[in-house]
Structure formats: structure tokens, C-alpha cells
ROSE-4610 file (N, C-alpha, C; in Angstrom, 1 decimal, always signed):
// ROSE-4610
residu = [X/X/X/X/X/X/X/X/X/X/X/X/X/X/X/X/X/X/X/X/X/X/X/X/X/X/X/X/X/X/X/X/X/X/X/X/X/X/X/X/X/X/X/X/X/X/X/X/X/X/X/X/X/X/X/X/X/X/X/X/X/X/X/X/X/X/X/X/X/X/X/X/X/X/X/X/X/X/X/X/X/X/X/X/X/X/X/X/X/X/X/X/X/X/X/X/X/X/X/X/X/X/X/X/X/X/X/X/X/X/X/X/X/X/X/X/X/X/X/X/X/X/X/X/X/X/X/X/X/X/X/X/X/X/X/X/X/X/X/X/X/X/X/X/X/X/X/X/X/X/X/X/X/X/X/X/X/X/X/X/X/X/X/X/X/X/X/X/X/X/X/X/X/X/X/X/X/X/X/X/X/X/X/X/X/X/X/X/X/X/X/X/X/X/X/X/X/X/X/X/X/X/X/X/X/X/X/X/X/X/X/X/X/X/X/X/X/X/X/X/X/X/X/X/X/X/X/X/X/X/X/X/X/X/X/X/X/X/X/X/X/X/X/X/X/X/X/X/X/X/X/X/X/X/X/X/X/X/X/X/X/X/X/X/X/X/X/X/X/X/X/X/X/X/X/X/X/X/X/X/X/X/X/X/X/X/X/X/X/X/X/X/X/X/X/X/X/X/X/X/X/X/X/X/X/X/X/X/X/X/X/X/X/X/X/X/X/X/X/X/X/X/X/X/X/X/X/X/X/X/X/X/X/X/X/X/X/X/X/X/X/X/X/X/X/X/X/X/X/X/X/X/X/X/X/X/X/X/X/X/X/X/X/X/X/X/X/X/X/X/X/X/X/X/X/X/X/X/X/X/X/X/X/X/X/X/X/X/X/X/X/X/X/X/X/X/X/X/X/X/X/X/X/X/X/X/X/X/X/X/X/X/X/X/X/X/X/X/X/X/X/X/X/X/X/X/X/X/X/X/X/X/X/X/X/X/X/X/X/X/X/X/X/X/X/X/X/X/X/X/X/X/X/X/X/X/X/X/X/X/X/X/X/X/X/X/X/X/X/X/X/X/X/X/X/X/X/X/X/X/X/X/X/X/X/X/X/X/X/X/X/X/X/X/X/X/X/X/X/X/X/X/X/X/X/X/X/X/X/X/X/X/X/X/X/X/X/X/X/X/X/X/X/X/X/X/X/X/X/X/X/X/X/X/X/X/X/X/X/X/X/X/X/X/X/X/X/X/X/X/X/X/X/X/X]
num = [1/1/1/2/2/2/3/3/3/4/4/4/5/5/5/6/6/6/7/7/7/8/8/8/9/9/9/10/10/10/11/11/11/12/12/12/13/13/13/14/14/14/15/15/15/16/16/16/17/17/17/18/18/18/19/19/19/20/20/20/21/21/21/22/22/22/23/23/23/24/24/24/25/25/25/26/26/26/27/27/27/28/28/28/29/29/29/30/30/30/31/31/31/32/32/32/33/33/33/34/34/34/35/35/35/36/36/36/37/37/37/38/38/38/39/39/39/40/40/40/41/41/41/42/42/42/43/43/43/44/44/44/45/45/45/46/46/46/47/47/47/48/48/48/49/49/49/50/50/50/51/51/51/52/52/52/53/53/53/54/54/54/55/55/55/56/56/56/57/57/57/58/58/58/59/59/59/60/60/60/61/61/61/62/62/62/63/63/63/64/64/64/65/65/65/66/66/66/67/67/67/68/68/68/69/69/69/70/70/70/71/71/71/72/72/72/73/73/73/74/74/74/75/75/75/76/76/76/77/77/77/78/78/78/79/79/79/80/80/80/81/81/81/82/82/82/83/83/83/84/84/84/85/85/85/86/86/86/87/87/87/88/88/88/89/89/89/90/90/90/91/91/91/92/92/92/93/93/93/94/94/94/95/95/95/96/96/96/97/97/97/98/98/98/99/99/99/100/100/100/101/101/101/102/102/102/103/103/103/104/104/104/105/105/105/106/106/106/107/107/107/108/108/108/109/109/109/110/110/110/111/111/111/112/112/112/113/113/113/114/114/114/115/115/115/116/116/116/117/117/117/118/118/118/119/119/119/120/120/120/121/121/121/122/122/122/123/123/123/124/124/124/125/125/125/126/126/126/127/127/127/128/128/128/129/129/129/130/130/130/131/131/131/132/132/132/133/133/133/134/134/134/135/135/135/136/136/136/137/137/137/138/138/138/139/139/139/140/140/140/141/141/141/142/142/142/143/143/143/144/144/144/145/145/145/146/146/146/147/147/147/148/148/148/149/149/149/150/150/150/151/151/151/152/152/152/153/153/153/154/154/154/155/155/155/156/156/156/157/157/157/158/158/158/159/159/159/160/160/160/161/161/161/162/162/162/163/163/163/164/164/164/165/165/165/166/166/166/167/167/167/168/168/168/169/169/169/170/170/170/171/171/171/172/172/172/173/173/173/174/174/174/175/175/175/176/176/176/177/177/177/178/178/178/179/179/179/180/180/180/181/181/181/182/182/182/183/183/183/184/184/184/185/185/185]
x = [-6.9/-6.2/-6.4/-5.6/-5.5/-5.7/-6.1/-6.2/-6.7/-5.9/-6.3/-7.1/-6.2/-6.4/-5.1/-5.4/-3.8/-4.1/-5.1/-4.8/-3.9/-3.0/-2.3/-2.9/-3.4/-4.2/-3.7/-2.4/-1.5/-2.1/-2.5/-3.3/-4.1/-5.0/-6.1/-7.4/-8.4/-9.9/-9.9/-11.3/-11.0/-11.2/-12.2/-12.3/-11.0/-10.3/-9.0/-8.3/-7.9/-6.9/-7.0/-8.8/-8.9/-8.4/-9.1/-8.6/-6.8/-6.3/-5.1/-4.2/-4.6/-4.1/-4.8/-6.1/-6.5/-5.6/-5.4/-4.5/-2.8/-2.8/-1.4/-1.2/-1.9/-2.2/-2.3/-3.0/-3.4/-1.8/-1.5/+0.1/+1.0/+1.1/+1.8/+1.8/+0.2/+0.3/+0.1/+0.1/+0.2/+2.3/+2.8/+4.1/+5.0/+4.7/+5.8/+6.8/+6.5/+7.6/+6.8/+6.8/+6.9/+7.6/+7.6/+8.6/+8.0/+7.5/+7.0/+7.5/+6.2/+7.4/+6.7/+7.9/+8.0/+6.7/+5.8/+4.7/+3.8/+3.5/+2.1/+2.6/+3.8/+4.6/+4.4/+4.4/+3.8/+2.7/+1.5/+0.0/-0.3/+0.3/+0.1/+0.4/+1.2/+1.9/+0.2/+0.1/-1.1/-2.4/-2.4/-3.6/-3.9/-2.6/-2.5/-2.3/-1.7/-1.9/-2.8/-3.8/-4.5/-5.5/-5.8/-5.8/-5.6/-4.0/-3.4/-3.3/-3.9/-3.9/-5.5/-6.1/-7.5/-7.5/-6.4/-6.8/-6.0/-5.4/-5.6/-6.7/-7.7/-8.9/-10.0/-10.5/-11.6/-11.6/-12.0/-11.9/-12.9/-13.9/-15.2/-15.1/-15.8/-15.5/-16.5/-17.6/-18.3/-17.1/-16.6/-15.5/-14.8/-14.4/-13.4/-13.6/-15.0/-15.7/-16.2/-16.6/-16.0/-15.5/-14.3/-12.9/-12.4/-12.9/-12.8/-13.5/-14.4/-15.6/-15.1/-14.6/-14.6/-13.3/-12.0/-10.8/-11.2/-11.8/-12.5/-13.0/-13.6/-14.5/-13.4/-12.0/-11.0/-10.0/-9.5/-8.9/-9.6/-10.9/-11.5/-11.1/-10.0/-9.4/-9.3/-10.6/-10.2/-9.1/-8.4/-6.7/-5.9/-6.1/-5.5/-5.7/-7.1/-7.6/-7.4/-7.5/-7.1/-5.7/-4.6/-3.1/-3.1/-3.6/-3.7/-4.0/-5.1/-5.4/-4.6/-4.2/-3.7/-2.1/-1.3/+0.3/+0.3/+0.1/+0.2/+0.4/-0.7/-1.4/-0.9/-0.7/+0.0/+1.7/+2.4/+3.8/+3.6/+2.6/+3.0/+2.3/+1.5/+0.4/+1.0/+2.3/+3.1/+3.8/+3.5/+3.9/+2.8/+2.8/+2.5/+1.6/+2.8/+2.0/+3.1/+3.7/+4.5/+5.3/+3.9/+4.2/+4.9/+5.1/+5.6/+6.8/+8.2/+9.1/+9.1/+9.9/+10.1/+11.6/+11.8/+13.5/+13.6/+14.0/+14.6/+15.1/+14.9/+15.8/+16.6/+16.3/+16.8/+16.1/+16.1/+15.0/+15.7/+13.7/+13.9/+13.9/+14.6/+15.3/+14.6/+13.5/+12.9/+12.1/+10.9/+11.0/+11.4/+12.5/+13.4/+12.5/+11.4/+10.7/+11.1/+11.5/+11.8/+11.2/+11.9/+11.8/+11.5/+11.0/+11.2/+10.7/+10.9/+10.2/+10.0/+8.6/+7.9/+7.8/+8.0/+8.0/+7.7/+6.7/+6.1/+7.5/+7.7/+8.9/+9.1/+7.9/+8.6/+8.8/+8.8/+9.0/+10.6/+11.1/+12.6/+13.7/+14.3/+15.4/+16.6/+17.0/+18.2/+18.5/+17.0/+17.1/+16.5/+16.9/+16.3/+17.0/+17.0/+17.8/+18.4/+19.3/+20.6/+21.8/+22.2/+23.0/+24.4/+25.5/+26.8/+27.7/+27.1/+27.7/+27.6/+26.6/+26.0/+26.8/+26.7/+27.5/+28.7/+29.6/+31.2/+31.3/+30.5/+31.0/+31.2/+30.6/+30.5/+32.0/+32.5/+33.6/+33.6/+34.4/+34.8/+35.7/+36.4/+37.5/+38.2/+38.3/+38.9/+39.3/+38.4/+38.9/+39.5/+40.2/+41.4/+42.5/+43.0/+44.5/+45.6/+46.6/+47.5/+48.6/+47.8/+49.0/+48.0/+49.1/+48.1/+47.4/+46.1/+45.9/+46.4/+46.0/+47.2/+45.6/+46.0/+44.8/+44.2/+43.2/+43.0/+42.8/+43.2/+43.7/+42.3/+41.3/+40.3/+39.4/+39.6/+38.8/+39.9/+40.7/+41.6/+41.8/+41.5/+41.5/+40.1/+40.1/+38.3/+38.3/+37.5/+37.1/+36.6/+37.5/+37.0/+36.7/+35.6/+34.7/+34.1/+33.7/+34.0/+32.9/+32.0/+30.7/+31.8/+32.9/+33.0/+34.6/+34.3/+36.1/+35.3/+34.1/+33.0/+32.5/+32.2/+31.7/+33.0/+34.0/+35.5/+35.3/+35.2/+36.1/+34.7/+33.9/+32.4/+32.5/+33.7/+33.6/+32.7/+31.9/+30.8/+31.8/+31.4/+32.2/+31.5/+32.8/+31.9/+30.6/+30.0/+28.7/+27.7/+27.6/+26.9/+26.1/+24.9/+23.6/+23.4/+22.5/+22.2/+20.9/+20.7/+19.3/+20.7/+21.3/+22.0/+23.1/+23.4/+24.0/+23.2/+21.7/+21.0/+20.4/+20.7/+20.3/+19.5/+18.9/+17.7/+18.4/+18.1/+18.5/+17.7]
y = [+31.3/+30.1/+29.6/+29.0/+28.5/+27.2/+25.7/+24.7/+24.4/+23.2/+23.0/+23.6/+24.8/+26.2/+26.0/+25.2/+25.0/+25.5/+26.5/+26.9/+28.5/+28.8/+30.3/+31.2/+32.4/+33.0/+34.5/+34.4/+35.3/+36.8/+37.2/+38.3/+38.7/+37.5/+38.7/+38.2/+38.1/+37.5/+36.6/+35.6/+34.2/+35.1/+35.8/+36.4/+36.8/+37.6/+38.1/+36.8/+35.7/+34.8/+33.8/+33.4/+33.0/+33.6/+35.3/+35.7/+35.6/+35.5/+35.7/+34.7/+33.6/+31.8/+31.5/+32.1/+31.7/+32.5/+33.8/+35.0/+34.0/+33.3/+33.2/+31.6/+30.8/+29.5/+29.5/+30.1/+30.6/+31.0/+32.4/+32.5/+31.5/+30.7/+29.6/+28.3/+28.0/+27.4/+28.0/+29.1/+29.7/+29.8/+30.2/+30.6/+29.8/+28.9/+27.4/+27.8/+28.9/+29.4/+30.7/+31.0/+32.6/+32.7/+34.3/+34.7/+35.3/+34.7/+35.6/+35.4/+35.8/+35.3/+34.0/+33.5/+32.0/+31.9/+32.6/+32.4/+32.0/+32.6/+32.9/+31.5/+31.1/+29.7/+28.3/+28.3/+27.5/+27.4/+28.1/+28.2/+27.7/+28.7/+27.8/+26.8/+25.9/+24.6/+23.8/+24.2/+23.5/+23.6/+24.4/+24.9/+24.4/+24.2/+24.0/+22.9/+21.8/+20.5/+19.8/+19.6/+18.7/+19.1/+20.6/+21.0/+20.2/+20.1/+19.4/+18.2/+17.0/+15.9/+15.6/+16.3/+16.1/+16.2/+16.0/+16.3/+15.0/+13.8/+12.4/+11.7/+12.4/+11.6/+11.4/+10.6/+10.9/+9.8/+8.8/+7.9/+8.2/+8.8/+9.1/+10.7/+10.8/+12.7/+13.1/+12.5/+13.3/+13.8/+12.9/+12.8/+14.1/+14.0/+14.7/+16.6/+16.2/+17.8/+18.3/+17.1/+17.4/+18.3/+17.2/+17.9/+19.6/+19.7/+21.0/+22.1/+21.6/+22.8/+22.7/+21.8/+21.8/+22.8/+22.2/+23.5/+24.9/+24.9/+26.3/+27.1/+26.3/+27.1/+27.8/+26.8/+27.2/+28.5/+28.3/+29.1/+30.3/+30.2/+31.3/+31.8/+31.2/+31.7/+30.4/+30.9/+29.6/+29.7/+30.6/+30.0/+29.2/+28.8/+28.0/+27.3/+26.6/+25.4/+24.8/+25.9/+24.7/+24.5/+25.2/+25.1/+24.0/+23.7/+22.5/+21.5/+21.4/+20.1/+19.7/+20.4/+20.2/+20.1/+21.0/+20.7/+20.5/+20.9/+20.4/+18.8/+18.3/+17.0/+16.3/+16.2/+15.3/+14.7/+15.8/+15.3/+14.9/+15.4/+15.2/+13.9/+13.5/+11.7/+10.8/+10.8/+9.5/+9.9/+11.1/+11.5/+11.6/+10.9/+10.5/+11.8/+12.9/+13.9/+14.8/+15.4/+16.6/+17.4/+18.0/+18.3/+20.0/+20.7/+21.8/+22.0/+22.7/+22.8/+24.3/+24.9/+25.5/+26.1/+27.1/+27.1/+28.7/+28.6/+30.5/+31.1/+32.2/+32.9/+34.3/+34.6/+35.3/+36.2/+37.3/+38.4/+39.8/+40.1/+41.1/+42.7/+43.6/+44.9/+45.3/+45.8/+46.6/+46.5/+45.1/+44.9/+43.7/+43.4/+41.8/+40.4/+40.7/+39.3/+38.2/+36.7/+35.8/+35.5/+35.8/+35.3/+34.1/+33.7/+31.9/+31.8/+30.9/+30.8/+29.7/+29.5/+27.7/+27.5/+26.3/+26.1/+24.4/+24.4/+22.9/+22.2/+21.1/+20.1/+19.8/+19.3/+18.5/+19.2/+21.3/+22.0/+22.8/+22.0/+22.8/+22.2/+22.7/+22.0/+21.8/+22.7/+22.8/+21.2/+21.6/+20.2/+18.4/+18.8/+17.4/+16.5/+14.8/+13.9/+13.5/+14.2/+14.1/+15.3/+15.3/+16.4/+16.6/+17.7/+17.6/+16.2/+16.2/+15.9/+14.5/+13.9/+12.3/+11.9/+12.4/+12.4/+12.2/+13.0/+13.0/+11.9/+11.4/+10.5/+11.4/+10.7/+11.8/+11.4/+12.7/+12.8/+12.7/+12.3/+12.2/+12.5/+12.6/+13.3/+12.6/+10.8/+9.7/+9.5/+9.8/+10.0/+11.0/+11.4/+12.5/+12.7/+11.0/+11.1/+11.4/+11.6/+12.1/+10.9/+9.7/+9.0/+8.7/+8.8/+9.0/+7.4/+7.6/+6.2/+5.5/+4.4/+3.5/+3.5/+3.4/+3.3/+1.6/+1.5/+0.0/-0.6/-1.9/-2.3/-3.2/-3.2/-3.4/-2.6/-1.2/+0.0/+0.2/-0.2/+0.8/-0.5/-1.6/-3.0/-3.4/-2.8/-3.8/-5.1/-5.4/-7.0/-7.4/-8.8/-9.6/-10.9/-11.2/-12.4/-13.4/-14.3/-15.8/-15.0/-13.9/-14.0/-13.4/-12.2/-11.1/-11.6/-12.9/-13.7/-14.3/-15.3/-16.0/-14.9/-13.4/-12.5/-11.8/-11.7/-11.5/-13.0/-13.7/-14.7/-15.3/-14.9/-15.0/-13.5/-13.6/-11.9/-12.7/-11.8/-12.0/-11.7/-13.0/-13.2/-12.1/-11.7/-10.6/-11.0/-10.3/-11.0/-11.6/-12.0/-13.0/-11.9/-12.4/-11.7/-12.2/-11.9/-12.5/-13.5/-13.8/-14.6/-15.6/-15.8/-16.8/-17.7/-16.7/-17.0/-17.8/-17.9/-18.2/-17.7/-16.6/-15.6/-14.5/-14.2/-13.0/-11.4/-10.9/-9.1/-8.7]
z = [+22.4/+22.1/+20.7/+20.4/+18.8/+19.1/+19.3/+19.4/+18.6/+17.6/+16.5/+15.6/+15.5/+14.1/+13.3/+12.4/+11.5/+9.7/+9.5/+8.7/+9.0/+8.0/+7.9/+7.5/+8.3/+8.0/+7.1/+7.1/+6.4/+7.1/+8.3/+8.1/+6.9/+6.7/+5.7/+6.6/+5.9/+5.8/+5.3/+5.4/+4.5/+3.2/+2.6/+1.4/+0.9/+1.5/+1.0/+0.9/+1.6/+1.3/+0.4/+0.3/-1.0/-2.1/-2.8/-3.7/-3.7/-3.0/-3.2/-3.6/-2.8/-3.1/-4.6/-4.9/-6.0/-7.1/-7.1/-7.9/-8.2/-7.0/-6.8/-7.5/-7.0/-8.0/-9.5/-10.1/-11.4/-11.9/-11.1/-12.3/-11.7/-10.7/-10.8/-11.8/-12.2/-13.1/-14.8/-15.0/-16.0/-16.1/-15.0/-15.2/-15.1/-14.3/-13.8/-12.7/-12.4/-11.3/-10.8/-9.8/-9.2/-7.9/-7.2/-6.6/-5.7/-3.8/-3.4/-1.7/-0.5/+0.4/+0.8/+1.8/+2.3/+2.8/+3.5/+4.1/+3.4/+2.3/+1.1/+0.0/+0.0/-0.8/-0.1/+1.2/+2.0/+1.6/+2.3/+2.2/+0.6/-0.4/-1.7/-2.0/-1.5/-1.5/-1.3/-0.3/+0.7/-0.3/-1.1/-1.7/-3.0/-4.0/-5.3/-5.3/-4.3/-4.9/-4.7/-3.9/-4.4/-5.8/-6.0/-6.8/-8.6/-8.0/-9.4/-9.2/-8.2/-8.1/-8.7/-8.3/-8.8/-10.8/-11.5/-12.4/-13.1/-12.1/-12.2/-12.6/-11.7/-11.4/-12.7/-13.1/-13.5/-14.7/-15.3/-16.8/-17.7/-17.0/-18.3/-18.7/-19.5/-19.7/-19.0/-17.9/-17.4/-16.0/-15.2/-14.4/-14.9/-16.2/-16.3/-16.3/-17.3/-16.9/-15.6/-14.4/-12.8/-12.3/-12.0/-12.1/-12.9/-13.9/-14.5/-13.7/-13.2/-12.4/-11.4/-10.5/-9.6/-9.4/-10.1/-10.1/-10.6/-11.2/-11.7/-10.8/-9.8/-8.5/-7.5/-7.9/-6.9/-7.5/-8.7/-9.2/-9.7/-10.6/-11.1/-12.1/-12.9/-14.6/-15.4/-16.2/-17.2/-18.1/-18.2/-18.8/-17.9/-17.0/-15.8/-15.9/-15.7/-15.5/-17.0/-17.6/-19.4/-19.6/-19.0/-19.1/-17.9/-16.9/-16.0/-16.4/-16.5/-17.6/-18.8/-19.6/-20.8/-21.1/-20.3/-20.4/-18.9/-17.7/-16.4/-16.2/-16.2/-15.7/-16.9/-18.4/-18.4/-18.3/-17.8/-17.6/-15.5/-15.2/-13.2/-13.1/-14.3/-14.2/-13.5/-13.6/-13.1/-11.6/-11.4/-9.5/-8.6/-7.9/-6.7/-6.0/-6.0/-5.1/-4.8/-4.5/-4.5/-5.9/-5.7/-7.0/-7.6/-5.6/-6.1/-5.2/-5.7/-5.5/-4.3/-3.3/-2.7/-1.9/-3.4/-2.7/-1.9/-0.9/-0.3/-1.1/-0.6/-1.5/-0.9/+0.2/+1.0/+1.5/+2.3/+2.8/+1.4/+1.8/+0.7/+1.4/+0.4/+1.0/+2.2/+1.6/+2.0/+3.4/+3.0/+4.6/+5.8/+4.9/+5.4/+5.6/+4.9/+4.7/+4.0/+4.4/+3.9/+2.3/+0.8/-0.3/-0.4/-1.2/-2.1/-3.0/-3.6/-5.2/-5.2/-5.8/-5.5/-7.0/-7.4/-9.2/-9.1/-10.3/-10.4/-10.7/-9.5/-10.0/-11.4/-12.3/-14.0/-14.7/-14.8/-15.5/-15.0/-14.5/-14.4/-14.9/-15.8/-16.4/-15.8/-14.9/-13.9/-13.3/-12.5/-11.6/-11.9/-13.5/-14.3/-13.9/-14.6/-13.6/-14.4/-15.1/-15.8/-15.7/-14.8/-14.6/-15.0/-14.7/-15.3/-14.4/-13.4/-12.1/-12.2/-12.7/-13.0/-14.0/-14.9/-16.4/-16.4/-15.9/-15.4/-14.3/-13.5/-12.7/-11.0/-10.1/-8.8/-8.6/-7.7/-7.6/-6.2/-5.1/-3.9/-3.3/-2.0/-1.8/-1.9/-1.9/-1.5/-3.5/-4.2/-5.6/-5.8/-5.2/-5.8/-4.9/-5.1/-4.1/-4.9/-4.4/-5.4/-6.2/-5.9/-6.8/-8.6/-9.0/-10.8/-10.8/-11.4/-11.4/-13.3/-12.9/-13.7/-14.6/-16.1/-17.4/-17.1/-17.5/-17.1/-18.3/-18.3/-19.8/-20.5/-19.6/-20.1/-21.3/-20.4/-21.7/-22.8/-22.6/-23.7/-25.0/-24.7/-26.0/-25.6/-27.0/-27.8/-27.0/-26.6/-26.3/-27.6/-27.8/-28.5/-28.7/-29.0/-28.7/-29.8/-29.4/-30.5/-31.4/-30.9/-32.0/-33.4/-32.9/-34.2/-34.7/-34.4/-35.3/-36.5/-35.2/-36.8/-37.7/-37.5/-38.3/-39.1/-38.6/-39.5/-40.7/-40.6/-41.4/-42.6/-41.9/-43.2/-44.0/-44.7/-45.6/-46.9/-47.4/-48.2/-50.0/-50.4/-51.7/-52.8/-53.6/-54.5/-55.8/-55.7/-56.6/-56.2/-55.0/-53.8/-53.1/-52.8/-52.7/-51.4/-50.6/-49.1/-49.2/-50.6/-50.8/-51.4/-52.1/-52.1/-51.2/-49.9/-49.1/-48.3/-48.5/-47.6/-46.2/-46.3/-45.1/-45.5/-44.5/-44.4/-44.2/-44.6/-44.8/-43.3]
């Protein structure tokens, strides 16, 4: 019986599943994306962030050199831990905590195992928060009836307002300086 056994043991050993979560962490944060299956994407999920939350932590540089060892012990490549620290952790500082994305991707040929690709949320451009869709205005089904709609006469004439009649009619006399006008540049 498994009663309360909730780690995934992916069929390996703990030795093998470390190495592999650690192999697999490391080019996730070295690559910003990788491609593997849904099983081993989960388990990494579970593995790498607090990982990358731990690199919040810390105000003194003894804290901070901590923290360095302590991810170090977990990953085991110091080009990781220094690409973590150094471009990682400062764009994810202001998120909370989910900090890795997990999309399907379908079963692969050979032996129909479920794909996905997990990629650090702040490094994707696709899914930034300016999109074509925001920009153009969302469109609805109820926005596309078929009677033409009428131009609104607000956008299409300048508004004009008491400030830019007083700014029309103060035309600055030729020869006249803004220190003689009595006003500040």
C-alpha cells in the first residue's frame, strides 16, 4: 500500500531520480524551455521551484552565499546556479511562486508517451501581457452584428477646451523672448 507516498517515483531509485531532476533542472534553467514527458515535467515542477524561490531569500551576502550552496547541493552545475542567480531571479523577484509553465504537447511516436514542454513563465514572449488580441480590442460574437456601426462623433473632432483657445490666442509676438514675456522655459 502507498499511504501517504506522494512523491513520483518515475521508476527509478532515489539516486537515479535525483540525478535526473537535477540534469533536468539545470538545462531548464540554463535553456528557459525544454521538451520532455508529462511525468518527469510534473516531478520537475515540484523540484525547481522552490529551488528558484530560495533565491528571494537572503539581505546580507552571507544569506546570499547560503542560498548559493544550498542550490548547488541540489543542481550540481555551477553554470546554473550562476544563470539562476543572476538573469533568473532578477526578472521572477516580483512573482509570488509559480514560476514554471507546463504545456502538452501530444504523445510521442514511438512509445505514445504523453509530451510537454515546461518553460520559466517571465522568459516567453508569445505569452507576454501584450498581445495582438488586447491591442485590436477583444472581439465577441455580439461585436459582429451585421448592421454597420455608425463613426462616433466624438473620436473623429479634436475636443476642444478652454485651456488650448487661451493657448491659440497668446501667439508669441516676433522678437519677444520668454524672459520678457515673463514666463519660464
Amino acid at each position: 500500500m502507498r499511504h501517504g507516498d506522494k512523491i513520483k517515483n518515475l521508476s527509478r531509485t532515489k539516486a537515479h531520480r535525483d540525478a535526473l531532476l537535477a540534469n533536468l533542472g539545470s538545462q531548464l534553467i540554463v535553456n528557459k524551455r525544454i521538451v520532455t514527458t508529462l511525468a518527469k515535467a510534473k516531478s520537475l515542477r515540484i523540484y525547481i521551484e522552490p529551488l528558484i524561490t530560495k533565491t528571494h531569500k537572503g539581505e546580507s551576502q552571507e544569506q546570499i552565499m547560503h542560498q548559493h550552496r544550498v542550490v548547488f547541493s541540489y543542481l550540481k552545475d555551477k553554470h546554473a546556479v550562476k544563470e539562476l542567480f543572476t538573469v533568473v531571479a532578477p526578472k521572477v523577484a516580483g512573482r509570488p511562486g509559480g514560476y514554471t509553465r507546463i504545456i502538452k504537447l501530444g504523445t510521442r511516436i514511438g512509445d505514445n508517451a504523453e509530451m510537454a514542454m515546461i518553460e520559466l513563465v517571465d522568459f516567453n514572449d508569445v505569452y507576454g501581457k501584450t498581445t495582438a488580441t488586447t491591442e485590436a480590442g477583444k472581439r465577441t460574437r455580439r461585436s459582429r452584428s451585421k448592421k454597420p456601426a455608425a463613426p462616433k462623433a466624438a473620436e473623429t473632432t479634436p475636443a476642444i477646451t478652454e485651456a488650448t483657445v487661451i493657448e491659440e490666442t497668446k501667439a508669441p509676438v516676433e522678437g519677444e523672448t520668454d524672459v520678457q514675456k515673463g514666463t519660464e522655459a
